[in-house]
C-alpha angles and dihedrals in degrees: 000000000000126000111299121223112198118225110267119215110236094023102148088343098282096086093239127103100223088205098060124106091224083066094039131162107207127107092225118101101201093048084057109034129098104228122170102162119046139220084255089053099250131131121252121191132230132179099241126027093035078080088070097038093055082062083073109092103189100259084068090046087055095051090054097058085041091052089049095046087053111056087042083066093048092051090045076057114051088041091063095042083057099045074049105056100254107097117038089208148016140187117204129217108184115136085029104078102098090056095050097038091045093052104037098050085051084063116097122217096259090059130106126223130199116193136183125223090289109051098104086138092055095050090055100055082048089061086249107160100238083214091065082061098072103055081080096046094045091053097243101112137033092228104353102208128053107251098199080065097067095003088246123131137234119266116273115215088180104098112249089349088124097057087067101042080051097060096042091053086050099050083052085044088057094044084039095056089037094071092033083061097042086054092051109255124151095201112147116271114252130213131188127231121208118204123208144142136244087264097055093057095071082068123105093227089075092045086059097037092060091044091060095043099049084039084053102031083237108199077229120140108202108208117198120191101207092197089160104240128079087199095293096349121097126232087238087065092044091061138358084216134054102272087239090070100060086074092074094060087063086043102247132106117289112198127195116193139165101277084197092059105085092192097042091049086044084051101048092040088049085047095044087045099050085045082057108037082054089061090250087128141227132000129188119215113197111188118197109215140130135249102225097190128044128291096257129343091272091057125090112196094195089077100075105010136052130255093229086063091065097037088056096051093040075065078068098051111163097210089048090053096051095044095048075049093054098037099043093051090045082250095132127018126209084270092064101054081045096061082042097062087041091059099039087047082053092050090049101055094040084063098047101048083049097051097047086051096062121112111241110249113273097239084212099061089048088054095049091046089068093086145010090234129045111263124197090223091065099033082057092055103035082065094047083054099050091054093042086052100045079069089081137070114264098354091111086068115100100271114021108100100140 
């Protein structure tokens, strides 16, 4: 790709170079997009963001692969746990995980996420237990991790809700680190990352979102995975222009970069994060990636694309690039991806036996977790549901409810 001109705070008094490809105006991906590992796993070069590839030294390399490996194996599994009973739902993440494991290993600890439904990646790079992501899956908890443990959030089901939760809790964490300043502490500055797809972006939550955060100078990153497909509608419908550039309409950077390229996502989120940290305000990712599988396991993608669309992008595969890479610099040997697919395969079958011995939700306690205060809507059909359920064999039984 061509030289890259990072966005410069006070340029024109919007905060944004307009000459900068990082702010660009063209339809093309590739003449706008930061890539630094190639579809043929080698190792391009940029003037900007190789700086912070060269701060990888190749045991991070590998754990990224092996970040990536393994929550393909989770997703293989809980795929499987739902076509089995034993989830009623699962969102799949396959073809995503460079732009999950990329951003979420350039957080630091004092950072906050916000994810959506489908940031398993994400949750992984914060120490969440994947286990701990099916309670809500399986319909047992209403969140199913603590988030103040790993300052990750609980999942948001609400299309686009969390970007502006994001925004409000970054807008506490700057007034937060203002009079921490004012008393004297030296305590690392913290910046908050919301997660959302392309689809989310057409709601007016992100619009708003964006607005605060531009109005407030919020140390927010706003990461959007650009997977093409909003369930069955195309990225094309969802805007007449690429989704990066919407950042230069609220007057801070906008940032497109391969979603596939695990170092080049990792380079521009450890950018975006220090621009924030520093108070120079927002900066919207947009990482443009694929999602290979369907939306969720009651989706079928072959009802509106074509199969040579995602044979073509499976060509781009993010975990393919980085082990030719790895293999090809002597950075990894055969006993390495072996000890890749063992722990993967562990980490498979510690989420399975977890999930099966979970206790099936009591149907009572979910009804009287509506409200604080009995109501006689719910009590009516708690009672419709008691005698619908004593129909069937054993659901008469405390706890399930299914």
């Amino acid at each position: 790709m061509g030289a890259t001109k990072l966005p410069t705070p006070g340029i024109n008094g919007t905060g944004l170079d307009q000459q900068s490809p990082a702010a660009g105006a063209s339809s093309d991906p590739a003449a706008e997009m930061i890539q630094l590992l190639g579809p043929d796993g080698k190792l391009g070069t940029d003037p900007v963001f190789s700086d912070y590839a060269k701060r990888l030294d190749p045991e991070q390399l590998r754990g990224f692969y092996a970040d990536m490996a393994k929550v393909r194996r989770f997703d293989q599994e809980a795929t499987a746990l739902q076509r089995q009973g034993e989830l009623a739902l699962w969102v799949p993440l396959t073809g995503q995980e460079a732009a999950q494991i990329g951003s979420g290993r350039a957080t630091q600890r004092q950072d906050y996420i916000f994810p959506t439904y489908r940031e398993h990646g994400v949750a992984l790079t914060r120490d969440v237990d994947l286990a701990e992501l099916l309670k809500l899956f399986r319909g047992i908890s209403n969140g199913g991790w603590d988030p103040t443990e790993n300052n990750f959030h609980l999942y948001t089901l609400v299309l686009a809700a969390q970007t502006l939760h994001s925004v409000g809790y970054a807008m506490g964490i700057q007034r937060d680190q203002k009079l921490a300043e004012a008393n004297g502490s030296n305590d690392p500055k913290a910046a908050v990352v919301a997660y959302f797809g392309d689809g989310a972006s057409s709601e007016g939550d992100v619009h708003e979102s964006m607005v605060f955060a531009a109005s407030y100078n919020a140390p927010v990153v706003f990461f959007c995975q650009n997977n093409h497909w909003a369930i069955s509608v195309p990225t094309e419908v969802q805007t007449k222009v690429p989704l990066f550039n919407r950042a230069k309409g609220y007057g801070f950077p906008g940032i497109r970069v391969d979603g596939n390229d695990v170092i080049a996502v990792h380079a521009v989120t450890e950018w975006a994060l220090e621009h924030a940290r520093e108070g120079r305000g927002p900066v919207l990712i947009e990482a443009y990636t694929y999602r290979v599988g369907a939306h969720t396991t009651a989706d079928d993608p072959t009802k509106y694309r074509e199969s040579a669309e995602e044979t073509a992008w499976r060509g781009k595969d993010p975990l393919d690039r980085l082990e030719k890479y790895l293999r090809n610099e002597g950075l990894a040997d055969e006993a390495f991806f072996e000890q890749v697919r063992v722990d993967g395969d562990k980490l498979a079958a510690h989420v399975r036996s977890t999930t099966q011995s979970l206790q099936g939700p009591n149907f009572r306690e979910s009804f009287a977790g509506v409200y604080a205060e009995p109501h006689p809507l719910v009590a009516e059909e708690l009672a419709w549901f008691e005698e619908y359920s004593a129909g069937f064999e054993g659901d008469e039984e405390e706890g399930t409810g299914n």
